[in-house]
N, C-alpha and C positions, 0 to 999 in steps of 0.2 A: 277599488270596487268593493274589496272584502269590507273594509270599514266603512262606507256606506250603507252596505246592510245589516254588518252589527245596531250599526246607529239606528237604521228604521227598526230591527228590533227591538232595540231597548226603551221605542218611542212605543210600538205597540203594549208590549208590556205592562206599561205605565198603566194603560186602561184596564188594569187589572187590580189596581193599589188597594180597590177595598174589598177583595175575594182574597183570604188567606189560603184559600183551599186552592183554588186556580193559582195562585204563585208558587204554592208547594210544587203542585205537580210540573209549572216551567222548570222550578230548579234542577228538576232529574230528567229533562229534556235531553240540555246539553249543556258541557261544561261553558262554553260561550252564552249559555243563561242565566247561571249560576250568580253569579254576583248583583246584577240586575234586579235579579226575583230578589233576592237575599236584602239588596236594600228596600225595597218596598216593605216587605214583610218585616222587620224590623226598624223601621223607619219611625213608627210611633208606639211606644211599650206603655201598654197600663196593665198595674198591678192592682188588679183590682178582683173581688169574688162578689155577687150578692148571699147576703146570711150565711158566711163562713169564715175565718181566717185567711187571711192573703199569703199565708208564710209559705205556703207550697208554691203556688204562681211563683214567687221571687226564687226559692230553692232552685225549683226546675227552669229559671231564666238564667241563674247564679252558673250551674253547672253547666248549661249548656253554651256562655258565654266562655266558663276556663277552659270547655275541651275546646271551642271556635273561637278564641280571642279573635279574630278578623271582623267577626260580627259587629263588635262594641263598635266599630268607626257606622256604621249605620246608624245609630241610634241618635235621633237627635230629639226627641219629644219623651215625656215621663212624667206619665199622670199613674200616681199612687194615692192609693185609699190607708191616711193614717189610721182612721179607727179600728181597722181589723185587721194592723202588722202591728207586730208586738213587738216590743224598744229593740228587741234584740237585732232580727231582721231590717227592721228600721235602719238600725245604725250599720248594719249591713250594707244597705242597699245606697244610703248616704256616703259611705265611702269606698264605693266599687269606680274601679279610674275610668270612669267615661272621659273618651275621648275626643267627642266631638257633639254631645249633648247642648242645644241652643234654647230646650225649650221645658219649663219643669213647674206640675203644679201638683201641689201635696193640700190633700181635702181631707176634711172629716176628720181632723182632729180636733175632738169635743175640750181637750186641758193642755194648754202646753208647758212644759216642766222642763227641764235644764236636761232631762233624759233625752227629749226629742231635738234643745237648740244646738247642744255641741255638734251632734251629726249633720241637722241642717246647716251650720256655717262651713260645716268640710264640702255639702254640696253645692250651697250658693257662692262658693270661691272658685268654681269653677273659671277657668277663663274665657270658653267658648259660650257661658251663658248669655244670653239675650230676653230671654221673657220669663218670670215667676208669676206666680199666684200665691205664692207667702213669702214676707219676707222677715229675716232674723237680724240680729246686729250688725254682721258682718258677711260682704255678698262682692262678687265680682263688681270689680268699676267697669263691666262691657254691658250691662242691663240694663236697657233702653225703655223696658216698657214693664209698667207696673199695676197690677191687678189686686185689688188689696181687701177683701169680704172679709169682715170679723167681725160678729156678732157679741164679742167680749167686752165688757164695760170697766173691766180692772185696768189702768193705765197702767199700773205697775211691772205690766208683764209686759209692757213694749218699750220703757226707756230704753234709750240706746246708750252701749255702752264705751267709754271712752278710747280711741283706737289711736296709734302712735306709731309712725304718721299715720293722721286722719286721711281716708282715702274718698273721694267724692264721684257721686254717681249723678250722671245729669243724664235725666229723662224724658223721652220726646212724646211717652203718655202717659198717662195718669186715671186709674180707673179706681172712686171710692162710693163701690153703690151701698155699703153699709160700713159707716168707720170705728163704732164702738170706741173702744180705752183707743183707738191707734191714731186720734187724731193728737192727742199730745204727743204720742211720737214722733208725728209726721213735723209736727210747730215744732220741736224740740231743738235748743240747738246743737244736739250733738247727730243730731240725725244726719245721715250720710248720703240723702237725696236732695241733689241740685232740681229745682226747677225750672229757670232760668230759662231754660232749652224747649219746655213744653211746645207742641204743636197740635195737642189732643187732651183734652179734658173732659173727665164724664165723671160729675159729681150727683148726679140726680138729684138727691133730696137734701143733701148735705153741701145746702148754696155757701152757707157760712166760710166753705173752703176758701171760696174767689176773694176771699178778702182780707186772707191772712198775708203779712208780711212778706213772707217769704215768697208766694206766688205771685207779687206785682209784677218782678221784671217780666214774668212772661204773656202778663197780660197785651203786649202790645204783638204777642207774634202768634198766639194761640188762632188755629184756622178752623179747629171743627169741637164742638160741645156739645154733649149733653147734658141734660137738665128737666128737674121735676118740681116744678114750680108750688111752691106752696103759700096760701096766705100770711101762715105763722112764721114763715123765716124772711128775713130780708131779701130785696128784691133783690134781681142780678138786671145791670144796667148792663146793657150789651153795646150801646157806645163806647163802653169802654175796653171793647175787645175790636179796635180798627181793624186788622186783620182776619175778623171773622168770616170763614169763607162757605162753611156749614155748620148748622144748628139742627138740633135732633130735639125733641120737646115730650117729654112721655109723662101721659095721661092716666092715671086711674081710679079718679072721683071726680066728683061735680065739682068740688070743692076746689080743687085744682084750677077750674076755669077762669077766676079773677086774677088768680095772680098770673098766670102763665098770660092772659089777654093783656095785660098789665109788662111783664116785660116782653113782650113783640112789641109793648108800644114805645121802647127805650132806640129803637132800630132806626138809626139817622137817615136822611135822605141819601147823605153820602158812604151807605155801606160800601160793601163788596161782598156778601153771601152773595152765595147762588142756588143753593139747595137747602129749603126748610123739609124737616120731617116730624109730621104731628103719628105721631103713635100711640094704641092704648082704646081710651073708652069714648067716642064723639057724643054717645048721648043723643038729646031732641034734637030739632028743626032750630030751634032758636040759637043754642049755642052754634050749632055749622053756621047759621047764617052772620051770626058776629064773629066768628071765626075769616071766614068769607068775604066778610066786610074789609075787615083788618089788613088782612092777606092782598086784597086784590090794591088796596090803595099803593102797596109800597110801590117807590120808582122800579121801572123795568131796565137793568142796564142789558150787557149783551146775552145774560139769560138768568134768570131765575126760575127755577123748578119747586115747586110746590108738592110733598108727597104726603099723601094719606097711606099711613103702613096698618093695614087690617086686612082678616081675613074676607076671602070675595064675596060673602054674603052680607057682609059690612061696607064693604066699595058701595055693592049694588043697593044698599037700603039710601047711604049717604049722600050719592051722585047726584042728585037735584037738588040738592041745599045749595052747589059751590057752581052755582048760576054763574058768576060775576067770576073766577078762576078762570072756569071753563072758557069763558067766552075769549080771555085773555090768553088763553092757550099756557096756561102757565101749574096744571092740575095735570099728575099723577097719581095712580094708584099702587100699592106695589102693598110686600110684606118682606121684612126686612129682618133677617135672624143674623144671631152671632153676636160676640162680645165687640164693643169697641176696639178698633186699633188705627196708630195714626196711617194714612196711608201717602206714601211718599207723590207726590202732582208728578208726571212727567211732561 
């Protein structure tokens, strides 16, 4: 009976995870709340300041982890703001023994220098890692999903470098909404990401990806994509993604319209999507209703969902253009936030 109600406690609790201040105060409840509250409250650490140095944040996290070493097994998320920790801290913070850290993205660093890659490779060797948002030469083989924004056009600064034994990371997503210098990386043969495995791809504007060598094998098992269709880059033929089980489509010019109307029309009779998502800017009457047009032709198997992702006063402007959806019961509305990630079917 006791452990019956610890557990409904601990289930209450939970509905507390994003009040720091309500978690503090369960912890001095009672010692049978203590650990509970404790991991919420540390359960995602960002070291982060607006308009000041971060080095105090991590100081006062630094010291309050070596008086409570028990803390560090909560922690499994660690979003840091490079630009305002200084190398020192940095390397600090890069090689404190997280124990059970599965989740880590380091932002806002404007240069990277050999200052910042030693300590990032002590942190991406982690072994309980699972999701980054940068990655360096050398990174745990358990990281499954990869988020990669770089605005950097020097390839120099992402060859990878030769490792003995080479260790191989095969990935079940792949997320490049800006690749800069890191798409030679990613072609490189020394690079240490398997694709193979993909089941998630969001390349938006950088369609050219779907066609490099190295991402065929996964073309035949890849289930969900997105994509930002542009005139100026090659098409993406989505026959040739058999597997395909959602398509996510994001809009933000007129200009966009031909090609993106262009590959929906690559979409065999014999797919298997089930869920389109048009997100972004619809524009006139005209586009929705060739959008509309398009849409409502495909074969119906045992469901395909149709989503318009905009805010409600964009729903309500839109809704009588998708005449021919509607009727087909096959139009939704919604708004869709978050980064991409593969999500596992059960």
């Amino acid at each position: 009976m006791a452990l019956e109600i610890q557990e409904l406690i601990d289930h209450s609790i939970g509905f507390l995870r994003h009040s720091p201040s309500d978690l503090r105060i369960c912890a001095l409840v009672s010692r049978s709340w203590v650990d509970i509250a404790q991991s919420h409250l540390f359960r995602a650490v960002s070291i982060k300041a607006r308009g000041t140095k971060t080095d105090g944040l991590w100081s006062r996290l630094q010291d309050t982890l070596r008086a409570s070493p028990h803390l560090t097994r909560h922690i499994r998320q660690l979003d840091v703001d490079g630009s305002r920790l200084s190398i020192e801290k940095f390397s600090e913070l890069c090689n404190f023994p997280f124990t059970h850290l599965e989740s880590v993205a380091i932002a806002e660093i404007s240069e990277l220098c050999i200052s910042h890659g030693v300590p990032m490779q002590q942190l991406f060797s982690l072994p309980t890692l699972v999701v980054v948002r940068l990655i360096w030469s050398r990174c745990s083989t358990s990281i499954r999903h990869l988020d990669l924004f770089c605005h950097s056009h020097s390839s120099e600064a992402f060859l990878p470098i030769p490792r003995h034994p080479p260790s191989i990371i095969r990935l079940e997503s792949l997320r490049i909404p800006i690749a800069g210098g890191a798409s030679d990386w990613l072609k490189h043969e020394l690079c240490q990401f398997d694709f193979s495995g993909l089941r998630e791809l969001s390349i938006l504007d950088n369609i050219e990806v779907i066609s490099w060598p190295k991402m065929a094998p996964s073309l035949p098992i890849i289930e969900i994509l997105h994509l930002a269709p542009v005139s100026s880059k090659p098409l993406v033929d989505l026959s040739s993604l058999p597997n395909l089980a959602e398509l996510h489509i994001m809009l933000y010019s007129r200009d966009q319209w031909p090609a993106s109307l262009r590959t929906l029309s690559t979409i065999m009779p014999s797919h298997r999507i089930r869920r389109i998502v048009i997100s972004g800017i619809l524009l006139d009457a005209e586009i929705c209703d060739q959008l509309d047009s398009q849409l409502s032709s495909f074969p119906v198997h045992d469901s395909l969902d149709i989503v318009l992702s905009m805010i409600p006063t964009e729903c309500r402007r839109v809704a009588p253009y998708f005449h021919r959806l509607a009727s087909r019961k096959m139009l939704n509305y919604g708004r869709e936030t978050g980064s991409p990630r593969y999500r596992r079917r059960v």
